[in-house]
C-alpha positions, 0 to 999 in steps of 0.5 A, a space after each residue: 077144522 076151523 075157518 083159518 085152517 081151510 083157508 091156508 090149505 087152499 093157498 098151500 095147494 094152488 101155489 105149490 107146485 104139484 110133484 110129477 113124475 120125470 119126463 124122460 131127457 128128450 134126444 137131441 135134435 134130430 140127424 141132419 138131412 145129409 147125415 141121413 143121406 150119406 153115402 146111400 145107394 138104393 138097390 132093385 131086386 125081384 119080387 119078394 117070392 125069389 131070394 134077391 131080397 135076401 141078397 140084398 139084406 145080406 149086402 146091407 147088413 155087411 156094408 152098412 157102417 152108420 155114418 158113410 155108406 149105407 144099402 137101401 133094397 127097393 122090391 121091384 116089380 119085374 125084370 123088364 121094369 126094372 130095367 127101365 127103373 134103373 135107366 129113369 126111375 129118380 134114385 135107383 143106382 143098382 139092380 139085380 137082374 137076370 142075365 138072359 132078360 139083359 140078352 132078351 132086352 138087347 136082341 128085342 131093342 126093347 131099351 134102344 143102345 143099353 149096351 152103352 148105358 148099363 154096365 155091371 158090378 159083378 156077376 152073381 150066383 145062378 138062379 134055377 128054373 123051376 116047373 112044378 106040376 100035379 101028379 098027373 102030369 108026368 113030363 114037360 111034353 104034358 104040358 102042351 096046350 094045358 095052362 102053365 103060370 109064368 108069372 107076372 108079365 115082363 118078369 124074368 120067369 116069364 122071358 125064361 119060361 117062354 124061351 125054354 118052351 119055344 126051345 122045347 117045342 112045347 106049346 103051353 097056354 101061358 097064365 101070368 099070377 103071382 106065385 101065391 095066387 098060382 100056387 093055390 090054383 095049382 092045388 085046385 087044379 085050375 092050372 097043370 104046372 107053374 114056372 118059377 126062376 128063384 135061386 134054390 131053394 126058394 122059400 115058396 116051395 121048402 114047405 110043401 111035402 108028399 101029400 100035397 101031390 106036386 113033383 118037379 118036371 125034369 127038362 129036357 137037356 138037348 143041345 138047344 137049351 143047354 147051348 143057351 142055359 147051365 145045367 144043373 138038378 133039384 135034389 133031395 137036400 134043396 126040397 126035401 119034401 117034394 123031391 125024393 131022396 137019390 132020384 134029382 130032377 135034371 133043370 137048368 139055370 139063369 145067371 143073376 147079375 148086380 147092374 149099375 145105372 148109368 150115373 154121371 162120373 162125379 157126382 154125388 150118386 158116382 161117388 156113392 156107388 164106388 164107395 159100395 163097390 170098394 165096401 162090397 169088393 174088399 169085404 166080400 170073404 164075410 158074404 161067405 161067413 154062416 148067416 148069409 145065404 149060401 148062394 153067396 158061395 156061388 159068386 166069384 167077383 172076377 167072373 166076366 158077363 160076356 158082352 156086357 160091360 164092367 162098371 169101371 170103378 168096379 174094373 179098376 178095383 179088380 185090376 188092383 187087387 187082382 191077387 186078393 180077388 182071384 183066390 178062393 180059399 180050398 173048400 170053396 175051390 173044391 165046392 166049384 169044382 164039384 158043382 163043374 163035375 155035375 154040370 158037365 156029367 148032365 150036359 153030357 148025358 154021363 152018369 152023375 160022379 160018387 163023392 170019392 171019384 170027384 174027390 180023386 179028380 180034385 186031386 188030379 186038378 191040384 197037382 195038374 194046377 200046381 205044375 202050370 205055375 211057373 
């Protein structure tokens, strides 16, 4: 190759340019601050070991619409401080709380004149009371003296577990860890039983079977505990592999409800939280659809919070649509009625119903219903 030859291949390889792969059309320019912003409101729950987070995702993938109305879930870090979030803490517009921390929070003046200031969008499901123990404790009068882990300080297990021991007379040592930690502790035995409010069946407990050496402790169902909380039972079904098959464990349960904070009426946060009221309200029937957690089919949207006070645009709505909101369609009608039988039967002391004697008074319901309307 000669002198010419080398001297054009070096110009052609400077000046032409070098083919490169195409670089990907960049997206455009990123949202808008205030399209981001739309419509959202944040939403406090329990700690990740319950199921309110749950909840909250199944309200976020049902009224989230990506463009006007969007549902933030934020993980709490107990009742009591969730509470105080939902009065100060900068955003947070709805918590999920525990009926009976509300109560405790009023009887105690822990948060001055939250009557006036907290109002509630709905009740929801109830949340059972949990005790599991080692082998060798065989009853919750077991437990006096010996240590029972409650969970966090100022949590809802906490305030639940503290009031059914003093109703129970029982004077347990109480320890405050998390519900992993506790856990652990109880399979080394550092501790007798631990205490868990979580709707069942709560994911902690679904993985634990017979050779882990652990059984549920039934409450005492006296006029005192069951005068300040709902009967119901553990079964075979909720733990398969703690409880056994036909022998349920009598508990009781707390009610769960969605808090609203104390928003000013007009402004932007106002609106937002009663546009998530007319999406949650008008789309609540998909909450019942498989793929949801199916203690949605315990809520009924109409159902009051006695002494507490209803969000008013969450009241409006309901006045509104009282038809639409006030019907149940059968199968969840029947559900409520059965799970009523049980509680009542428990409360009772009465021998729990067959299938086929609840179906027969169903159908006496039904046709003792149909007479009253006019």
């Amino acid at each position: 190759m000669n002198r010419w030859t080398i001297t054009a291949a070096i110009i052609l390889t400077v000046v032409l340019p070098i083919a490169r792969p195409a670089l990907p059309k960049t997206a455009g320019p990123p949202p808008e601050i205030g399209v981001v912003n739309r419509g959202v409101v944040e939403l406090e729950t329990a700690r990740a070991a319950g199921i309110s987070v749950r909840i909250a995702e199944d309200l976020a993938n049902v009224i989230d619409d990506g463009a006007t109305r969007r549902v933030l879930p934020v993980i709490g870090k107990g009742a009591l401080q969730n509470i105080t979030d939902l009065k100060l803490l900068r955003g947070i517009d709805m918590a999920i709380l525990q009926t009976d921390v509300l109560d405790y929070a009023r009887q105690q003046n822990l948060f001055p004149g939250i009557e006036a200031w907290a109002t509630y969008i709905t009740k929801l499901y109830n949340e059972e009371f949990h005790l599991l123990a080692r082998q060798e404790i065989k009853s919750v009068t077991d437990l006096a003296n010996k240590k029972v882990n409650v969970d966090l300080r100022g949590g809802g297990t906490a305030i639940t577990a503290a009031r059914l021991f003093e109703l129970l007379n029982i004077p347990a040592a109480a320890t405050n860890d998390d519900q992993e930690v506790a856990l652990d502790k109880l399979r080394r035995g550092e501790i007798a039983a631990m205490a868990f409010v979580a709707g069942k069946p709560a994911p902690i407990f679904r993985s634990l079977n017979a050779s882990d050496g652990f059984h549920f402790l039934a409450i005492p169902l006296n006029p005192a505990v069951t005068a300040s909380y709902v009967p119901t039972r553990l079964t075979a079904a909720d733990y398969p592999g703690v409880v056994p098959q036909d022998q349920a464990v009598d508990t009781v349960a707390v009610g769960a409800v969605l808090a609203a904070a104390n928003l000013q009426q007009g402004t932007e946060r106002y609106r937002n939280l009663v546009n998530f009221v007319e999406a949650f309200f008008t789309g609540f029937q998909s909450l019942l659809d498989p793929g949801h957690h199916p203690k949605w089919h315990e809520v009924s949207i109409t159902a009051e919070l006695p002494g507490w006070r209803r969000f008013p645009p969450a009241e409006q709505w309901l006045q509104r649509n009282t038809q639409v909101a006030a019907a149940p369609n059968l199968q969840d009608l029947r559900s409520i009625f059965s799970r009523f039988i049980d509680e009542r039967q428990q409360a009772s002391g009465g021998a729990p119903l067959t299938p086929e004697q609840k179906n027969e008074l169903f159908g006496q319901f039904e046709l003792w219903a149909k007479g009253q309307v006019r």
